[in-house]
PyMOL CGO cylinders between C-alpha atoms (Angstrom):
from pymol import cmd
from pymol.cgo import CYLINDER

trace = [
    CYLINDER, 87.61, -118.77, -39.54, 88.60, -115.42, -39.19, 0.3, 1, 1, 1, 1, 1, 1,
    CYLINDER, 88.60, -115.42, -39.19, 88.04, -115.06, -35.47, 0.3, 1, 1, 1, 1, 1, 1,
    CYLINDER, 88.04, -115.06, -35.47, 90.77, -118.02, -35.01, 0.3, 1, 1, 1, 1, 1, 1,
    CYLINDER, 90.77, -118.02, -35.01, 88.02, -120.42, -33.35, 0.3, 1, 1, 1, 1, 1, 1,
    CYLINDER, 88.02, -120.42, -33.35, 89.13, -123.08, -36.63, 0.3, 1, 1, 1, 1, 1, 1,
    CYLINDER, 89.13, -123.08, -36.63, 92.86, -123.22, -37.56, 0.3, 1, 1, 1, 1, 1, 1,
    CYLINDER, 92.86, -123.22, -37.56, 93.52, -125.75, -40.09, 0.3, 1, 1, 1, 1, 1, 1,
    CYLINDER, 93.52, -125.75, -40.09, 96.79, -127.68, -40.78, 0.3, 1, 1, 1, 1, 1, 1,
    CYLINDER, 96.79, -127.68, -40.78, 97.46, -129.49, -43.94, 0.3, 1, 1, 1, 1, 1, 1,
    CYLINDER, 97.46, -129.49, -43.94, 94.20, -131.20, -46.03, 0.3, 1, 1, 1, 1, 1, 1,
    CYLINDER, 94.20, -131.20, -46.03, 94.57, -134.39, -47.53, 0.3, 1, 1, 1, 1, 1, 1,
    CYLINDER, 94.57, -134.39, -47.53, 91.86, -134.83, -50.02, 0.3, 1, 1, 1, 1, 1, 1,
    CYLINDER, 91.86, -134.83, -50.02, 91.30, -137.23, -52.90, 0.3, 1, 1, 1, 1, 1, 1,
    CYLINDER, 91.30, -137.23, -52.90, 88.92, -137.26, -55.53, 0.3, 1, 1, 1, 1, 1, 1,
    CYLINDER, 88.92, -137.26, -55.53, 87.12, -140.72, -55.40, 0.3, 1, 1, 1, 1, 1, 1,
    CYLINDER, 87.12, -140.72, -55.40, 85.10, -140.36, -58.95, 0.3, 1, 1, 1, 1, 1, 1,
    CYLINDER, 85.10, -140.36, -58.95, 83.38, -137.39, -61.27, 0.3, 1, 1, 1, 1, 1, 1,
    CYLINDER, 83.38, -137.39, -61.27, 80.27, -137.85, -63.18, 0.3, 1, 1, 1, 1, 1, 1,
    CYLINDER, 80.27, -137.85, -63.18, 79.87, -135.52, -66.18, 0.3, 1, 1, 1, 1, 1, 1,
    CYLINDER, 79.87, -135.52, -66.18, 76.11, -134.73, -67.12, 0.3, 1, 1, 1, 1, 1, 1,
    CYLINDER, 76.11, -134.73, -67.12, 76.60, -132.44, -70.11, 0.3, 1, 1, 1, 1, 1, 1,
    CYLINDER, 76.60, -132.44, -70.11, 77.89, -128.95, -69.04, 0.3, 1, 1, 1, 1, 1, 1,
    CYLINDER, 77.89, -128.95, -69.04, 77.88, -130.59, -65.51, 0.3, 1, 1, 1, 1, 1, 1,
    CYLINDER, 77.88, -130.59, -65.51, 80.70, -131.98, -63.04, 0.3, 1, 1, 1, 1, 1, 1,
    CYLINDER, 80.70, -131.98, -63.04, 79.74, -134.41, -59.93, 0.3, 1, 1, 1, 1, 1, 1,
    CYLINDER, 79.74, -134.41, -59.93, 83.20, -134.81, -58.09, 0.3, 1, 1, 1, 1, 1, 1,
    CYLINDER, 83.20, -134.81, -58.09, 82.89, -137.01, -54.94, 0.3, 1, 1, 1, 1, 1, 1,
    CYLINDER, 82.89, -137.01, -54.94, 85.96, -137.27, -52.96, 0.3, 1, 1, 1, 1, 1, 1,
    CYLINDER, 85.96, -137.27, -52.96, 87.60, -137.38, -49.22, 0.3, 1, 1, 1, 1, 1, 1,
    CYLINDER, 87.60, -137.38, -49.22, 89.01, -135.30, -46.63, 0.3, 1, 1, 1, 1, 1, 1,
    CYLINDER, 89.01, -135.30, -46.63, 91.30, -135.65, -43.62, 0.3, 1, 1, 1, 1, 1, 1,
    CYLINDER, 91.30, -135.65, -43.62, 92.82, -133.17, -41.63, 0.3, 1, 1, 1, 1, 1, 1,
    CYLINDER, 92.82, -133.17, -41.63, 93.36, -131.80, -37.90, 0.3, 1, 1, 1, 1, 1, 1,
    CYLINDER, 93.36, -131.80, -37.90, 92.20, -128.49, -37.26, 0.3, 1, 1, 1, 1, 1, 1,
    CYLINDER, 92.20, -128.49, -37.26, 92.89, -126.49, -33.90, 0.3, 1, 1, 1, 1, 1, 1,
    CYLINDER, 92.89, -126.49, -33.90, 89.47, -125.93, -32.30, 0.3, 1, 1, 1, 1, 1, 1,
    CYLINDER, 89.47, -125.93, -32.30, 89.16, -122.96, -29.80, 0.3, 1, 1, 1, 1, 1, 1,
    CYLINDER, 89.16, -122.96, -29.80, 93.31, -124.39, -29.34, 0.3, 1, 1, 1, 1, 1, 1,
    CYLINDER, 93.31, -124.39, -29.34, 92.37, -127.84, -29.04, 0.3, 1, 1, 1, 1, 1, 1,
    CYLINDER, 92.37, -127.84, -29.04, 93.21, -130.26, -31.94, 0.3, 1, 1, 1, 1, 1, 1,
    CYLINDER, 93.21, -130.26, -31.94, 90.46, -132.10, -33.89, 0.3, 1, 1, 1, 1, 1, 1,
    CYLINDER, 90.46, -132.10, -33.89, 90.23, -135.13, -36.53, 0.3, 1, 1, 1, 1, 1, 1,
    CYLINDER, 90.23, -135.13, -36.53, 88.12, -134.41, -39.52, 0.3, 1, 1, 1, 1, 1, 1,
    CYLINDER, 88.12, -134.41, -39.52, 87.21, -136.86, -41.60, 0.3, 1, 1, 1, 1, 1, 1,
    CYLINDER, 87.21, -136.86, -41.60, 84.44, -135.88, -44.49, 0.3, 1, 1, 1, 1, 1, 1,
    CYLINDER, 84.44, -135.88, -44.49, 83.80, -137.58, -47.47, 0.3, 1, 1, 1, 1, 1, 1,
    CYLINDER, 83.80, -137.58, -47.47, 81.94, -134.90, -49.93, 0.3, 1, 1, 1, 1, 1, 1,
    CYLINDER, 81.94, -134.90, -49.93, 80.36, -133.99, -53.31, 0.3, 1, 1, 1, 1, 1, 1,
    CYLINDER, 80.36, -133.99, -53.31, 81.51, -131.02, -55.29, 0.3, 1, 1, 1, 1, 1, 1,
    CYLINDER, 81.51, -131.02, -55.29, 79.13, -129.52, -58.05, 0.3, 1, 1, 1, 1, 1, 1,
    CYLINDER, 79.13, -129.52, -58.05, 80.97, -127.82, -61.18, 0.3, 1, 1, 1, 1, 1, 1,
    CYLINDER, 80.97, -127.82, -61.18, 79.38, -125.86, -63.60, 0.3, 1, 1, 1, 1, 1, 1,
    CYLINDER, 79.38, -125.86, -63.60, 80.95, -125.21, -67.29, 0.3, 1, 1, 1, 1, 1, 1,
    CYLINDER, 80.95, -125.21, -67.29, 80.60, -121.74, -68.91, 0.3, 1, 1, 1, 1, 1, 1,
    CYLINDER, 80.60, -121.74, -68.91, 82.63, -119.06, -70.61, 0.3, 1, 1, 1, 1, 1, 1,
    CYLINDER, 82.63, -119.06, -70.61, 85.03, -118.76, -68.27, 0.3, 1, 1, 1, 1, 1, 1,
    CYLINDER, 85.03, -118.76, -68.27, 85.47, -122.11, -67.87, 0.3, 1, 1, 1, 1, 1, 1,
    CYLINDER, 85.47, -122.11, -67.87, 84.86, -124.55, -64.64, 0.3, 1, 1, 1, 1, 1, 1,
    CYLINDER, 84.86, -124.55, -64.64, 83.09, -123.08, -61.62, 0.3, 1, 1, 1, 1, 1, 1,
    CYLINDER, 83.09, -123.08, -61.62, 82.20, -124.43, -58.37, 0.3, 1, 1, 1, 1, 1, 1,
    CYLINDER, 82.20, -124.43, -58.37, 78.58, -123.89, -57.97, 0.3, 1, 1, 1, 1, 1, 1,
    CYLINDER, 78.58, -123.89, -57.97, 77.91, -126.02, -54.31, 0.3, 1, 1, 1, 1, 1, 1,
    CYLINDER, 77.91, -126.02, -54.31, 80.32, -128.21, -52.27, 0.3, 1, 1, 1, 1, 1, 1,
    CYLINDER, 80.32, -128.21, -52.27, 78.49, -130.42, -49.46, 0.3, 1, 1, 1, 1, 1, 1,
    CYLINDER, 78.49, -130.42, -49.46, 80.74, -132.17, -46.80, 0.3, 1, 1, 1, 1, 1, 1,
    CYLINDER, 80.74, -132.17, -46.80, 79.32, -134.83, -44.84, 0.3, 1, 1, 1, 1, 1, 1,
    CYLINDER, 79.32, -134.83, -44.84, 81.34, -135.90, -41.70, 0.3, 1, 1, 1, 1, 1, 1,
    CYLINDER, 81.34, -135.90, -41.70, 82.34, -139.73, -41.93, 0.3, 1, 1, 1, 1, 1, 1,
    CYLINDER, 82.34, -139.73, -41.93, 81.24, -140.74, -37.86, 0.3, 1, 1, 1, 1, 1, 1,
    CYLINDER, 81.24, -140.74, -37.86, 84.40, -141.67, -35.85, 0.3, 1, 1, 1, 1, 1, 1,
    CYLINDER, 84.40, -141.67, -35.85, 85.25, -145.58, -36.21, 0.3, 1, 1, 1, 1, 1, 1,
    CYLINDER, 85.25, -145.58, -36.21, 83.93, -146.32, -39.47, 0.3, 1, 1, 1, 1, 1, 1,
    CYLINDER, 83.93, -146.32, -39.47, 85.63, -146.00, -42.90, 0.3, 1, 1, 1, 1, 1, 1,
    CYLINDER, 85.63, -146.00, -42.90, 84.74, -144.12, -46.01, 0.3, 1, 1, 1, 1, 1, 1,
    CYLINDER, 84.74, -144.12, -46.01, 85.07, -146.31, -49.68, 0.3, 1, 1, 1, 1, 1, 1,
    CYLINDER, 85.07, -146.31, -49.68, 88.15, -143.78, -50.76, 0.3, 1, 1, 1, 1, 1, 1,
    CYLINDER, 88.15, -143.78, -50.76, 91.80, -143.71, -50.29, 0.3, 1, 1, 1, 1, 1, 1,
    CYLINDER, 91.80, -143.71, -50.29, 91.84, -143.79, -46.59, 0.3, 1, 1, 1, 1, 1, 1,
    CYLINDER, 91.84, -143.79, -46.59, 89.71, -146.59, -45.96, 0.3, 1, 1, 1, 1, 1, 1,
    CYLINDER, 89.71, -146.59, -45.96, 92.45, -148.87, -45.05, 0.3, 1, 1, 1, 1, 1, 1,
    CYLINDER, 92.45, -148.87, -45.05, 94.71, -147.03, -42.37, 0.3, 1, 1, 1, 1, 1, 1,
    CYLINDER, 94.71, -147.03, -42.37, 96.99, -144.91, -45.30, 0.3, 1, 1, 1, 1, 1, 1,
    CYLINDER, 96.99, -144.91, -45.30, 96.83, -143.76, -48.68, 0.3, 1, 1, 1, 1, 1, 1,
    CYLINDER, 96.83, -143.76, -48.68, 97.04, -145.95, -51.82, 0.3, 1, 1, 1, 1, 1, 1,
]
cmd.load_cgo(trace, "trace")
């Protein structure tokens, strides 16, 4: 953010599938990085769907939800076993 309370280092993210309903994109995929949180460093782990939209200028995002993937368990994506594939 711009205040400096999030500072994020490099994003790994993989898209895990896309669904294409007409002039419609679903892209599910997952993220990992560490972000610096008021200084302190922080895991993030989301898994998260990405809605794009076809037109006349091409592909745009219309809504991206992130949903945190709760520390311990794995998401069904590349970093469900410890590394990428």
């Amino acid at each position: 953010m711009g205040d400096g309370t999030f500072d994020y280092g490099p994003i790994e993210y993989c898209v895990t599938s896309v669904t294409v309903i007409g002039d419609v994109a679903l892209s599910f995929g997952e993220m990992r990085t560490v972000a610096q949180v008021r200084g302190r460093p922080k895991s993030i782990h989301n898994v998260g769907l990405s809605v794009w939209v076809a037109g006349g200028e091409g592909w745009r995002l219309a809504a991206y939800q992130p949903t945190a993937v709760p520390a311990g368990l794995t998401a069904p994506g590349i970093f469900s076993e410890g590394g990428r594939r």
